[in-house]
PDB file of N, CA, C, O and CB in Angstrom:
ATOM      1  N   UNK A   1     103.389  48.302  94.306  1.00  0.00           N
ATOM      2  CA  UNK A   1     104.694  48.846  94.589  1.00  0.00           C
ATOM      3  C   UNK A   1     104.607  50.326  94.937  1.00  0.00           C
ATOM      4  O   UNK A   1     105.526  50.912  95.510  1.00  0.00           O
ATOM      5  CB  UNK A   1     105.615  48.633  93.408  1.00  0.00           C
ATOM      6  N   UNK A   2     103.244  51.022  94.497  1.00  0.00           N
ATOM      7  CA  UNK A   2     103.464  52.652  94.686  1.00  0.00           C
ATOM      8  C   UNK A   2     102.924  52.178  95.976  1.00  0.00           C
ATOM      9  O   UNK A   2     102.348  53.161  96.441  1.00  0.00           O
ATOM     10  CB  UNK A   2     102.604  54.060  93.644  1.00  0.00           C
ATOM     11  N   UNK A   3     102.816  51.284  96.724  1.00  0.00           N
ATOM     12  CA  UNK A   3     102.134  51.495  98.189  1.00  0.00           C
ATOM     13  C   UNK A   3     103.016  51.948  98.856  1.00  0.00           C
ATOM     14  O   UNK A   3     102.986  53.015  99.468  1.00  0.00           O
ATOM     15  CB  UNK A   3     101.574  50.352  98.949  1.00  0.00           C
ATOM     16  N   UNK A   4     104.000  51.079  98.795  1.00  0.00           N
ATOM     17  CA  UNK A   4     105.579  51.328  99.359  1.00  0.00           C
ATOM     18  C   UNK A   4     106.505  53.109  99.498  1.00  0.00           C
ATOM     19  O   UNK A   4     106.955  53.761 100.440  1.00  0.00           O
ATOM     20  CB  UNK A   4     106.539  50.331  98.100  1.00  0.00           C
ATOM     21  N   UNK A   5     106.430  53.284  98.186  1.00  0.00           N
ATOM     22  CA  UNK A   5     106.789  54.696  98.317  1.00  0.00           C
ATOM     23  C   UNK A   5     106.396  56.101  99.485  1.00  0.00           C
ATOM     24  O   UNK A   5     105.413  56.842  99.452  1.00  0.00           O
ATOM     25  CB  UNK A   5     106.353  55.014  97.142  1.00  0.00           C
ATOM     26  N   UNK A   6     106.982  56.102  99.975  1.00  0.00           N
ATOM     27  CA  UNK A   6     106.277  57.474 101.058  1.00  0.00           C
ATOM     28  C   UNK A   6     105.967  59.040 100.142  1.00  0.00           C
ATOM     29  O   UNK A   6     106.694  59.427  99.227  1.00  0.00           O
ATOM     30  CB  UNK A   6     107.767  57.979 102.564  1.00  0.00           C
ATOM     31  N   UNK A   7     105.219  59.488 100.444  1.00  0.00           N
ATOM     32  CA  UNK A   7     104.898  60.978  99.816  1.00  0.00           C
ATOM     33  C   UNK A   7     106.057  62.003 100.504  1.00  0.00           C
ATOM     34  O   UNK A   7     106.172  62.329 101.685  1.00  0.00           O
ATOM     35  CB  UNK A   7     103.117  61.565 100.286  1.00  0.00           C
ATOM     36  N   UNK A   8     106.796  62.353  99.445  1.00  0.00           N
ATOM     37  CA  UNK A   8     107.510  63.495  99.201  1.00  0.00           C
ATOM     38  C   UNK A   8     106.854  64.629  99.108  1.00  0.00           C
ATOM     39  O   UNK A   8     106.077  64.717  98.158  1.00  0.00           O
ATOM     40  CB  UNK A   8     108.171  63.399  98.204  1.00  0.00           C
ATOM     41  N   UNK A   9     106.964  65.691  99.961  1.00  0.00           N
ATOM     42  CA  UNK A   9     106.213  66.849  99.496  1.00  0.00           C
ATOM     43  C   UNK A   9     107.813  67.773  98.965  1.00  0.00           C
ATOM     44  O   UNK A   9     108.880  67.464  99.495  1.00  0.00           O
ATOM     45  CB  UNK A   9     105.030  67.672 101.003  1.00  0.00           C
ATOM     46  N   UNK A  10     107.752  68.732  98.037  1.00  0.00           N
ATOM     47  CA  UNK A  10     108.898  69.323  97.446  1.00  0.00           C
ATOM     48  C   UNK A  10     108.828  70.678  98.445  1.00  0.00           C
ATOM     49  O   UNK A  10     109.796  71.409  98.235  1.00  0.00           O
ATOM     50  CB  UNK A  10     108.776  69.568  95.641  1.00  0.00           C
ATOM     51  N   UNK A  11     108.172  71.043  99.189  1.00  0.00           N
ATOM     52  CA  UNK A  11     108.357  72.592  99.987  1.00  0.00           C
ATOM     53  C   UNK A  11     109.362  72.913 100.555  1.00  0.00           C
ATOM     54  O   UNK A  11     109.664  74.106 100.530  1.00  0.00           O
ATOM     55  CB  UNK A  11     107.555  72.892 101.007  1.00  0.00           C
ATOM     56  N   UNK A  12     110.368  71.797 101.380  1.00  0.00           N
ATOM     57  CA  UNK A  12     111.521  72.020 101.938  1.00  0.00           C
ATOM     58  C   UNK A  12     112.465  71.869 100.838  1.00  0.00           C
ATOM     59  O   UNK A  12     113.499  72.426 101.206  1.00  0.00           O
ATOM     60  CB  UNK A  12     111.759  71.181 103.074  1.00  0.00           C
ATOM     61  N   UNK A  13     112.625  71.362  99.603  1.00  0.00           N
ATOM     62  CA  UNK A  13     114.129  71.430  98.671  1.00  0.00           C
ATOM     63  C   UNK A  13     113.893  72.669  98.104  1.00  0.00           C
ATOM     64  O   UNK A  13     114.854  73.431  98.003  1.00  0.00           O
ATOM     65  CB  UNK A  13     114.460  70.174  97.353  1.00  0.00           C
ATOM     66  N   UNK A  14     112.469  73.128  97.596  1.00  0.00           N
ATOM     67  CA  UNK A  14     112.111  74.459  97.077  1.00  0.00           C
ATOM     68  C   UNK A  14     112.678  75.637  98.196  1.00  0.00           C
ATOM     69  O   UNK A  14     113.370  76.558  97.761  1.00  0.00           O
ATOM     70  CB  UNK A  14     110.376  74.515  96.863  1.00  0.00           C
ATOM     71  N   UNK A  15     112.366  75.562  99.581  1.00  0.00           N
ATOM     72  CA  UNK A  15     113.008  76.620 100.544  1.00  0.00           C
ATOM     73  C   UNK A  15     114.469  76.470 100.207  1.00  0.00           C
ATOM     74  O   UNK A  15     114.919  77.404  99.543  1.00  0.00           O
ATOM     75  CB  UNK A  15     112.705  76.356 102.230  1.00  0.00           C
ATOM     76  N   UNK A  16     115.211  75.621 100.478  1.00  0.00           N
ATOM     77  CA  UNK A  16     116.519  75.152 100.184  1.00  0.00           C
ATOM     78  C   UNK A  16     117.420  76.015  98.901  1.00  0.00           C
ATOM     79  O   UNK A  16     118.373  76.792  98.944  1.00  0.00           O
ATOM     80  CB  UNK A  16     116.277  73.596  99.807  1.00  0.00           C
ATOM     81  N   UNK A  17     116.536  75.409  97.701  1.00  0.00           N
ATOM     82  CA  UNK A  17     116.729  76.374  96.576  1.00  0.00           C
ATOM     83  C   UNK A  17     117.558  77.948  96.724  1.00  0.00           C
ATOM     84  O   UNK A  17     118.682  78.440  96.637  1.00  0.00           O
ATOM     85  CB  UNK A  17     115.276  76.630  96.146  1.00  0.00           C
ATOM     86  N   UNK A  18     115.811  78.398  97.072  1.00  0.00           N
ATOM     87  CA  UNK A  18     115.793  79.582  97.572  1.00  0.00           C
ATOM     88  C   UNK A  18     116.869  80.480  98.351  1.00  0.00           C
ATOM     89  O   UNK A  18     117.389  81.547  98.025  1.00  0.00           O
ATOM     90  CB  UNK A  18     114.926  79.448  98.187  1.00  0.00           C
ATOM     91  N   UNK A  19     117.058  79.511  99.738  1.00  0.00           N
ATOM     92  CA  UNK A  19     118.116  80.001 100.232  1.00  0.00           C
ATOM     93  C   UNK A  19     119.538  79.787  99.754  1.00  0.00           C
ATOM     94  O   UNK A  19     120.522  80.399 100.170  1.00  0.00           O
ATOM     95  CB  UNK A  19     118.022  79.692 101.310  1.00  0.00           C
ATOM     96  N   UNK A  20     119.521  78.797  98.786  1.00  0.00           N
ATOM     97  CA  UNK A  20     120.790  78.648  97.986  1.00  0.00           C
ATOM     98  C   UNK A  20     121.130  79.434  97.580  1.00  0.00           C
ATOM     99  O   UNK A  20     122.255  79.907  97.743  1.00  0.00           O
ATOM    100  CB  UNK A  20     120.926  77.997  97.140  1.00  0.00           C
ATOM    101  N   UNK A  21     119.945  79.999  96.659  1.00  0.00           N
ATOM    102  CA  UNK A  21     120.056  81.388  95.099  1.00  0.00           C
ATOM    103  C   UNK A  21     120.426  82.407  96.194  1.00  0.00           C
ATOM    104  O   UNK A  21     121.642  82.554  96.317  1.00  0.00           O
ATOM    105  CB  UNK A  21     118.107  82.033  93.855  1.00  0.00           C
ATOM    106  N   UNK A  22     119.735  83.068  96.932  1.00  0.00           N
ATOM    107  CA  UNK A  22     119.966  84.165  98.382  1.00  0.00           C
ATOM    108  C   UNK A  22     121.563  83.956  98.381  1.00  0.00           C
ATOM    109  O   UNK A  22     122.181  84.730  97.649  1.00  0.00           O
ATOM    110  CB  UNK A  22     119.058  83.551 100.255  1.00  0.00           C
ATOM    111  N   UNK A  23     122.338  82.975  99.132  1.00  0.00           N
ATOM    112  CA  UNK A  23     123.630  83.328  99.564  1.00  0.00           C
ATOM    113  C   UNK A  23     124.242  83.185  98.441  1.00  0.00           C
ATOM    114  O   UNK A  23     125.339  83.720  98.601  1.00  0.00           O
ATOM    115  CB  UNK A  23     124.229  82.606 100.650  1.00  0.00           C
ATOM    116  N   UNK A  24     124.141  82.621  97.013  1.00  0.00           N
ATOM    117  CA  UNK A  24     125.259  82.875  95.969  1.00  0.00           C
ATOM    118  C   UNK A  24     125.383  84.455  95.956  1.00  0.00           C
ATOM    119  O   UNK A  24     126.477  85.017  96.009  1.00  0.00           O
ATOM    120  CB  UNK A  24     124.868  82.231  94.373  1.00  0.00           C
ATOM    121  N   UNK A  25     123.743  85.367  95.854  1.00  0.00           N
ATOM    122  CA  UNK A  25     124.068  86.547  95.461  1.00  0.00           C
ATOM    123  C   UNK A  25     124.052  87.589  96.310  1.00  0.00           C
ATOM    124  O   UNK A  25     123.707  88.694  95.891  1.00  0.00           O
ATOM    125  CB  UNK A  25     123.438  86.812  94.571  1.00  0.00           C
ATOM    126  N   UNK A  26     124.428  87.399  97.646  1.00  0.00           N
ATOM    127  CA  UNK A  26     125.010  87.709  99.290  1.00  0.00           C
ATOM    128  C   UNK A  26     126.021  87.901  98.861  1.00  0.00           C
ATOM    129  O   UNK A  26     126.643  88.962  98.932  1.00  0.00           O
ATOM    130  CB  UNK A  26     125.056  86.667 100.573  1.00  0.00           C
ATOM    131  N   UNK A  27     126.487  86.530  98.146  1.00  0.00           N
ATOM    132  CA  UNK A  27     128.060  86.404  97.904  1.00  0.00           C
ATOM    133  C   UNK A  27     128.839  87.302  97.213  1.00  0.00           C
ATOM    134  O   UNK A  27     129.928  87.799  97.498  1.00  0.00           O
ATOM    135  CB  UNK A  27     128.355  85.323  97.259  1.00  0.00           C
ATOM    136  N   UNK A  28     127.952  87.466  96.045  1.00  0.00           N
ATOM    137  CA  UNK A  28     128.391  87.849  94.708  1.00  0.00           C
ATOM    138  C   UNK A  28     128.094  89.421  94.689  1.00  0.00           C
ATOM    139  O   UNK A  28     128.706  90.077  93.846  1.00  0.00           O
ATOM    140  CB  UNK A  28     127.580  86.979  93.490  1.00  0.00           C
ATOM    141  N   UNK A  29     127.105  90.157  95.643  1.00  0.00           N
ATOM    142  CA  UNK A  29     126.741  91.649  95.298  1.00  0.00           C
ATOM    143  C   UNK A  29     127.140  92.241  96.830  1.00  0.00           C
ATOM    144  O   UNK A  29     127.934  93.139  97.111  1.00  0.00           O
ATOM    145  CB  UNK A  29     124.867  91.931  94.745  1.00  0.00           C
ATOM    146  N   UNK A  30     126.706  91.813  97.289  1.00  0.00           N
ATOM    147  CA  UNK A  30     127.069  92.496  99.306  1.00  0.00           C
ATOM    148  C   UNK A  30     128.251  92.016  99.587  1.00  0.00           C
ATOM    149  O   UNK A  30     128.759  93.037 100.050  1.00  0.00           O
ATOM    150  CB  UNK A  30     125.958  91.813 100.873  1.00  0.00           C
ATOM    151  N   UNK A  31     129.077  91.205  99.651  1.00  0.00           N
ATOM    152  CA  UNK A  31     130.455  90.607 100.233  1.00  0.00           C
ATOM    153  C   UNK A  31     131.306  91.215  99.189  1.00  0.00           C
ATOM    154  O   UNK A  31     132.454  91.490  99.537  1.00  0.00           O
ATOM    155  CB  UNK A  31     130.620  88.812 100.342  1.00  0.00           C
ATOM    156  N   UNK A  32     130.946  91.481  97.942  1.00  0.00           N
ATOM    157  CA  UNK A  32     132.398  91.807  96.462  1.00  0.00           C
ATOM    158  C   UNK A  32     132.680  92.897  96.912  1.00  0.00           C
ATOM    159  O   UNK A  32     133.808  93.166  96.500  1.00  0.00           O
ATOM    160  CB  UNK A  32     132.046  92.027  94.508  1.00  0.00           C
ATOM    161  N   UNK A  33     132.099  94.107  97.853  1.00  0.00           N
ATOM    162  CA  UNK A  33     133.174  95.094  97.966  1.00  0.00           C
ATOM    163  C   UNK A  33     133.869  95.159  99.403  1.00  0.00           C
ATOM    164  O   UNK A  33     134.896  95.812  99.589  1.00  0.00           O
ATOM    165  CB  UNK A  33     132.586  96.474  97.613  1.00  0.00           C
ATOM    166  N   UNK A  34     133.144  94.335 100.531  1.00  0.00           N
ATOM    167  CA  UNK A  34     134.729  93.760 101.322  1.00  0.00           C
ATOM    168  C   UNK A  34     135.102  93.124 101.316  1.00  0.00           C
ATOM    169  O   UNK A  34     135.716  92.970 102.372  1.00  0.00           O
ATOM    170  CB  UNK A  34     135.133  93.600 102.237  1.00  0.00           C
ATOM    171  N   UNK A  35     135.334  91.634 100.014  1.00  0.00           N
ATOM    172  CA  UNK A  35     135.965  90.609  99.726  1.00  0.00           C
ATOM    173  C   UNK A  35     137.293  91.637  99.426  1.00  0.00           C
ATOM    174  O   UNK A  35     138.357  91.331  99.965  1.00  0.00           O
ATOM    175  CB  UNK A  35     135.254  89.584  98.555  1.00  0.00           C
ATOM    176  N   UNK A  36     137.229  92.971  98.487  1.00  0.00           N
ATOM    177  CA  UNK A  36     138.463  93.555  97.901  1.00  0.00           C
ATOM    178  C   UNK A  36     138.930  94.000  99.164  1.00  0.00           C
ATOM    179  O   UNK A  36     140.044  93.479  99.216  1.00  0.00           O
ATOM    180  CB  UNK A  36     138.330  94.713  96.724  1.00  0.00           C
ATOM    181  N   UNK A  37     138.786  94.589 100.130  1.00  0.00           N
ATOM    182  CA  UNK A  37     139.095  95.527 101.751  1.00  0.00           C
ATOM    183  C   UNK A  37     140.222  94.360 102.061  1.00  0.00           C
ATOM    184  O   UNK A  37     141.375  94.651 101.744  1.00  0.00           O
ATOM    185  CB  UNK A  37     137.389  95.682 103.331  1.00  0.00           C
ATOM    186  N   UNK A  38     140.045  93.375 102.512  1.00  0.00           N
ATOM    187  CA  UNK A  38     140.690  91.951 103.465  1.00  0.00           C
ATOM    188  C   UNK A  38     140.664  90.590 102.934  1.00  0.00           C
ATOM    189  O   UNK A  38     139.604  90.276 102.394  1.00  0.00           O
ATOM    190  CB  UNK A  38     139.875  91.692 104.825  1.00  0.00           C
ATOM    191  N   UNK A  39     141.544  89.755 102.963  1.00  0.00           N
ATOM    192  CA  UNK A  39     141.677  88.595 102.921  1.00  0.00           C
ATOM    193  C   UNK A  39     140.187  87.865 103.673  1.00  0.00           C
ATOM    194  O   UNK A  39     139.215  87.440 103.050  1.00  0.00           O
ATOM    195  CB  UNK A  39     143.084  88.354 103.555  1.00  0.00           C
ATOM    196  N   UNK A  40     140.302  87.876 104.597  1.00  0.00           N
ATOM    197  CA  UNK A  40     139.077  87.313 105.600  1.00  0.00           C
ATOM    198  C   UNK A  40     137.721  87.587 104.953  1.00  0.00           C
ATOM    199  O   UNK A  40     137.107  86.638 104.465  1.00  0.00           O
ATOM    200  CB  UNK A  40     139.062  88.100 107.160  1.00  0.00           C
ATOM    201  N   UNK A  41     137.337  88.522 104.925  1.00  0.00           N
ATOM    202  CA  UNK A  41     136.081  88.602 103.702  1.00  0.00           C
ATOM    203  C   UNK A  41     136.235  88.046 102.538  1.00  0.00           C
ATOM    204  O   UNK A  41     135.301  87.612 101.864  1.00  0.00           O
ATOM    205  CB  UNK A  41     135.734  89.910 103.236  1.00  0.00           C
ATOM    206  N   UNK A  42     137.619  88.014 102.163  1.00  0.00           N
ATOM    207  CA  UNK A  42     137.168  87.268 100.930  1.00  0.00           C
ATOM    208  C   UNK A  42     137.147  85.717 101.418  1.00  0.00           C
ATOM    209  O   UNK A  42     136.106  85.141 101.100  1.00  0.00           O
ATOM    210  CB  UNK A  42     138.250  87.539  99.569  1.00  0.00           C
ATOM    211  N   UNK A  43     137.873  85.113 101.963  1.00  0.00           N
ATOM    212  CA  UNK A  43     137.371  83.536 102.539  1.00  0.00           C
ATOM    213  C   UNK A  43     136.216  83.581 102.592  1.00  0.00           C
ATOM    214  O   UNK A  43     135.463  83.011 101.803  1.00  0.00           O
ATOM    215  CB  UNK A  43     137.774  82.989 103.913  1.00  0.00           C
ATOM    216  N   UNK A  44     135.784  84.469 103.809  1.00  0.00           N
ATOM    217  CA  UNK A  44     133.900  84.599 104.171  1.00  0.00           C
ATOM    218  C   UNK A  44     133.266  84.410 102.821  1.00  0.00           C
ATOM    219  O   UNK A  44     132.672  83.339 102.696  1.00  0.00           O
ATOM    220  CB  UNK A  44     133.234  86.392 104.850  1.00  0.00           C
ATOM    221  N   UNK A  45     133.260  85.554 101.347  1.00  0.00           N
ATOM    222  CA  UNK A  45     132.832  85.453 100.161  1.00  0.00           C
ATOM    223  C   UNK A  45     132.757  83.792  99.746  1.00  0.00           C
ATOM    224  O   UNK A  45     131.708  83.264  99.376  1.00  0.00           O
ATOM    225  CB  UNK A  45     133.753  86.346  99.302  1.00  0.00           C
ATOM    226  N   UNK A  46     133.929  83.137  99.862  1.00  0.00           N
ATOM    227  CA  UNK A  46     134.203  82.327  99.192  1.00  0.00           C
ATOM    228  C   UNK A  46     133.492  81.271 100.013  1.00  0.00           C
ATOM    229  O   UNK A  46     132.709  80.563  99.380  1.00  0.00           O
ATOM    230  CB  UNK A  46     135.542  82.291  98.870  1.00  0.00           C
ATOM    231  N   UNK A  47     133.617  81.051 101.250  1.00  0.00           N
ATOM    232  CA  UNK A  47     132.542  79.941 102.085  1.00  0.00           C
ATOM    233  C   UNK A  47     131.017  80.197 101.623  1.00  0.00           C
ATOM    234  O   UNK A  47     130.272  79.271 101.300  1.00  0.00           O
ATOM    235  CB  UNK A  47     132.582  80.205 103.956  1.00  0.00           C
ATOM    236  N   UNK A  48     130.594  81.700 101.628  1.00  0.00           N
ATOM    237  CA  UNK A  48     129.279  82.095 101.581  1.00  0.00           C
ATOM    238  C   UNK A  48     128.802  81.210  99.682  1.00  0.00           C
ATOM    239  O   UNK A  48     127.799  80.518  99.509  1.00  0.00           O
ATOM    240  CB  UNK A  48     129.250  84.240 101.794  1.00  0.00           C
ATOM    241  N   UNK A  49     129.640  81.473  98.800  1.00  0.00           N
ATOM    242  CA  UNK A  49     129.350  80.594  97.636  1.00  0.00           C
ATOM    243  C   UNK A  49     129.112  79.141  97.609  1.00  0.00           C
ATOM    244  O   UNK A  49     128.241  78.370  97.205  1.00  0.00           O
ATOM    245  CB  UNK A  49     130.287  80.724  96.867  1.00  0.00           C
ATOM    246  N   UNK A  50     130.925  79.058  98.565  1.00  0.00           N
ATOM    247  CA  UNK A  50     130.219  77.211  98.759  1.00  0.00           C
ATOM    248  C   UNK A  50     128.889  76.598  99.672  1.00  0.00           C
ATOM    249  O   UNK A  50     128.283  75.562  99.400  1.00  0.00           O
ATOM    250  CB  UNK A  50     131.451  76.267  99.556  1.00  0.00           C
ATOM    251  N   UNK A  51     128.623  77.446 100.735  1.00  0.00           N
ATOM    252  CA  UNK A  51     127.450  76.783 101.022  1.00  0.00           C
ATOM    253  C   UNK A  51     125.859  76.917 100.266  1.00  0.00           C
ATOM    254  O   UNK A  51     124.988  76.066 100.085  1.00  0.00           O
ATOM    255  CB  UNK A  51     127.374  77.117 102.300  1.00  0.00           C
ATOM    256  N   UNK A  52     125.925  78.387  99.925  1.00  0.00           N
ATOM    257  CA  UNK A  52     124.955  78.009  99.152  1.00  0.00           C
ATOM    258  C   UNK A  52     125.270  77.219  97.808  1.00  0.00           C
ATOM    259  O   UNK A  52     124.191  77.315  97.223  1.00  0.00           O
ATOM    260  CB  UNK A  52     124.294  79.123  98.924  1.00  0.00           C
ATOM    261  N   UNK A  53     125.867  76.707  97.219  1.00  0.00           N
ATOM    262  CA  UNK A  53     126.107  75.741  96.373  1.00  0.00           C
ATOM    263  C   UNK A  53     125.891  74.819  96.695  1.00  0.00           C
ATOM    264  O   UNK A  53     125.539  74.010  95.837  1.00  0.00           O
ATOM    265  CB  UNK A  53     126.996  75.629  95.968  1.00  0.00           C
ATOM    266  N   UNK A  54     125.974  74.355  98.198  1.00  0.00           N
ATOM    267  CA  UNK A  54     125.654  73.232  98.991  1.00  0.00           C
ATOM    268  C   UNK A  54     124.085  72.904  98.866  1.00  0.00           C
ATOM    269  O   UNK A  54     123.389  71.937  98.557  1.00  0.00           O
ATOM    270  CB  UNK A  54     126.086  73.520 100.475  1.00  0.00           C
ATOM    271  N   UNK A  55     123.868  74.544  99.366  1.00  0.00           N
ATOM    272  CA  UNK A  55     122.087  74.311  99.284  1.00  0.00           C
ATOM    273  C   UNK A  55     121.599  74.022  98.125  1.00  0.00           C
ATOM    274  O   UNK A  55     120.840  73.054  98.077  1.00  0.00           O
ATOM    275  CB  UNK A  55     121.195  75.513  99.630  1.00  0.00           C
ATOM    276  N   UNK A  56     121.860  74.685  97.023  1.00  0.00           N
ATOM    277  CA  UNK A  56     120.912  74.256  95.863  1.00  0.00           C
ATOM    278  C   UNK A  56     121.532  73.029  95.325  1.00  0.00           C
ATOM    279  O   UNK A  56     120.745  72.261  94.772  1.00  0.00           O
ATOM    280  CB  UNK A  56     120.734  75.392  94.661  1.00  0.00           C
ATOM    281  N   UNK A  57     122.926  72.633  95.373  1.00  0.00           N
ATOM    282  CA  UNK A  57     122.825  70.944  94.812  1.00  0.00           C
ATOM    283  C   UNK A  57     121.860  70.401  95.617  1.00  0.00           C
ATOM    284  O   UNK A  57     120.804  70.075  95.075  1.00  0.00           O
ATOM    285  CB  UNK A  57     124.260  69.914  94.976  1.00  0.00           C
ATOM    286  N   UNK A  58     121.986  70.245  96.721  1.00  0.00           N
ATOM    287  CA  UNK A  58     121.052  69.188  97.347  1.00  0.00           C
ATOM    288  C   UNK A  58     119.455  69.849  97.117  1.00  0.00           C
ATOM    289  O   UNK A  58     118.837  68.846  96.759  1.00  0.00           O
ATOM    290  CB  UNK A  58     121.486  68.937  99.170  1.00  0.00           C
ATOM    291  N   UNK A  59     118.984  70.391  97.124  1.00  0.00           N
ATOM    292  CA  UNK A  59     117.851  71.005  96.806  1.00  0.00           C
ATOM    293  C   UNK A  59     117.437  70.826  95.175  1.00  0.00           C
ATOM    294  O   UNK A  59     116.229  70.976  94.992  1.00  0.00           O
ATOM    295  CB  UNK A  59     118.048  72.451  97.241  1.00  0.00           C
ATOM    296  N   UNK A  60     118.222  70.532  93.964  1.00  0.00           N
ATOM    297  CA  UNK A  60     118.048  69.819  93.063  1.00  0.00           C
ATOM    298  C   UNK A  60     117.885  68.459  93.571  1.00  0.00           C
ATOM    299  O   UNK A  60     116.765  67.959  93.673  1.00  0.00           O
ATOM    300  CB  UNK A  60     118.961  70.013  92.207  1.00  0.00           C
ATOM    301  N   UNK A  61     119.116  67.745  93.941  1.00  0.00           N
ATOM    302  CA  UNK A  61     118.627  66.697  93.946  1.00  0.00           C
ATOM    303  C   UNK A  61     117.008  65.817  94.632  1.00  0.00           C
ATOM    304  O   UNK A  61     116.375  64.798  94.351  1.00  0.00           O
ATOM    305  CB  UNK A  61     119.640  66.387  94.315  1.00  0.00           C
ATOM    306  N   UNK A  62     116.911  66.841  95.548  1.00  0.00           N
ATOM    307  CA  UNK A  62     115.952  66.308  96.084  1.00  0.00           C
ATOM    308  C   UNK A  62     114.604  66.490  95.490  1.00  0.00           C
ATOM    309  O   UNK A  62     113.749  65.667  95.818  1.00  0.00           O
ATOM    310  CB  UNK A  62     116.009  66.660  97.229  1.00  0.00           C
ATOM    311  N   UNK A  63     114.265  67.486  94.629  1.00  0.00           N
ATOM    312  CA  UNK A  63     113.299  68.226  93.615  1.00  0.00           C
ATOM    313  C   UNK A  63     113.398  66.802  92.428  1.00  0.00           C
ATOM    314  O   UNK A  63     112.329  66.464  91.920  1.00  0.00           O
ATOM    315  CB  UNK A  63     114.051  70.143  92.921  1.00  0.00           C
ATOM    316  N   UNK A  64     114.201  66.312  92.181  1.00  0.00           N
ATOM    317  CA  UNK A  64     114.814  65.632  91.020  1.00  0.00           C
ATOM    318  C   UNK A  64     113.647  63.998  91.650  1.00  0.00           C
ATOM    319  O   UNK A  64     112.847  63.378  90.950  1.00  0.00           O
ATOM    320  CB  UNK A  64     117.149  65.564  91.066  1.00  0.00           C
ATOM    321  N   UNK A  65     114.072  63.687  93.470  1.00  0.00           N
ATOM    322  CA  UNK A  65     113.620  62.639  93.845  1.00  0.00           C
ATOM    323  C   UNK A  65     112.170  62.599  93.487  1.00  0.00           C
ATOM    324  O   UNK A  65     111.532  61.754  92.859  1.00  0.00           O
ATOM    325  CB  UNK A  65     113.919  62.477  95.127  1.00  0.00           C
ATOM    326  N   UNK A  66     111.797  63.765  94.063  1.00  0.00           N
ATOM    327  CA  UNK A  66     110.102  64.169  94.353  1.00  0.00           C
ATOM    328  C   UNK A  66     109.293  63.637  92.956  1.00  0.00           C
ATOM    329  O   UNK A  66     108.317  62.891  92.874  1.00  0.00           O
ATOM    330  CB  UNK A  66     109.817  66.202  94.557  1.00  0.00           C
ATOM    331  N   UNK A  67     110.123  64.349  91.826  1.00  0.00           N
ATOM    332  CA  UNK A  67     109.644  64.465  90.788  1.00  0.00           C
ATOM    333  C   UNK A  67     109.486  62.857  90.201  1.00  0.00           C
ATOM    334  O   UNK A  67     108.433  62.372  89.784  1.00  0.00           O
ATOM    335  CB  UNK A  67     110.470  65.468  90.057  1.00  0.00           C
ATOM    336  N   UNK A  68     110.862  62.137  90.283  1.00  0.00           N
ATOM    337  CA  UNK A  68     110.650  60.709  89.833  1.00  0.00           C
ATOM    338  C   UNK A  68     110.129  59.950  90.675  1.00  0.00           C
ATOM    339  O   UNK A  68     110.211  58.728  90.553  1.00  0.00           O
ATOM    340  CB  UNK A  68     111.712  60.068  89.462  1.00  0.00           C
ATOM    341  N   UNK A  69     109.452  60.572  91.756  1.00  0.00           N
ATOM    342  CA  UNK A  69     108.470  59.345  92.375  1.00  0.00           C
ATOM    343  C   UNK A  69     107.288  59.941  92.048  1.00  0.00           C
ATOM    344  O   UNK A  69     106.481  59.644  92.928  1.00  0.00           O
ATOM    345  CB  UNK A  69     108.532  58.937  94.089  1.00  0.00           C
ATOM    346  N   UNK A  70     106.855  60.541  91.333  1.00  0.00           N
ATOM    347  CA  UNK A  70     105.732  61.218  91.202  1.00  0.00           C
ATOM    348  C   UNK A  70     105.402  60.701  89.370  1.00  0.00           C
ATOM    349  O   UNK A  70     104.453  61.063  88.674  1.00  0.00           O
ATOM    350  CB  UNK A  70     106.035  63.056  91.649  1.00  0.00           C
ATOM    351  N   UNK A  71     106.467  59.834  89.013  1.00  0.00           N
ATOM    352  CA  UNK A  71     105.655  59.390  87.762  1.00  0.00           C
ATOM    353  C   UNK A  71     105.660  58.226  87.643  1.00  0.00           C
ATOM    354  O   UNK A  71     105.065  57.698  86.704  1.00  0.00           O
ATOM    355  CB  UNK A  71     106.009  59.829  86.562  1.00  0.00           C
TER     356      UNK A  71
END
């Protein structure tokens, strides 16, 4: 049955990660003082959180796959 399984390598959910953690704190340290200036930056702030939130859920999950095919 492990024939079946294809090899997962984890390097792309690990980049993913990465760029996840990057735009939360884009979000959170460079955008917080023209999120206060304009409305529009703060949307921008607020998209810039959700996508990287985007990135690192899926970048868990996929770290999560790697890992349970690997035992």
């Amino acid at each position: 049955m492990s024939e079946n399984r294809r090899a997962v390598s984890p390097v792309i959910p690990v980049i993913g990660l990465i760029v996840g953690v990057a735009l939360a704190l884009i979000a959170n340290y460079t955008l917080d003082s023209l999120a206060d200036s304009s409305d529009t930056w703060h949307q921008i702030q607020h998209g810039t959180f959700f996508v990287g939130g985007l990135f690192v859920g899926y970048a868990l999950t996929q770290l999560y796959r790697v890992a349970r095919s690997r035992a």
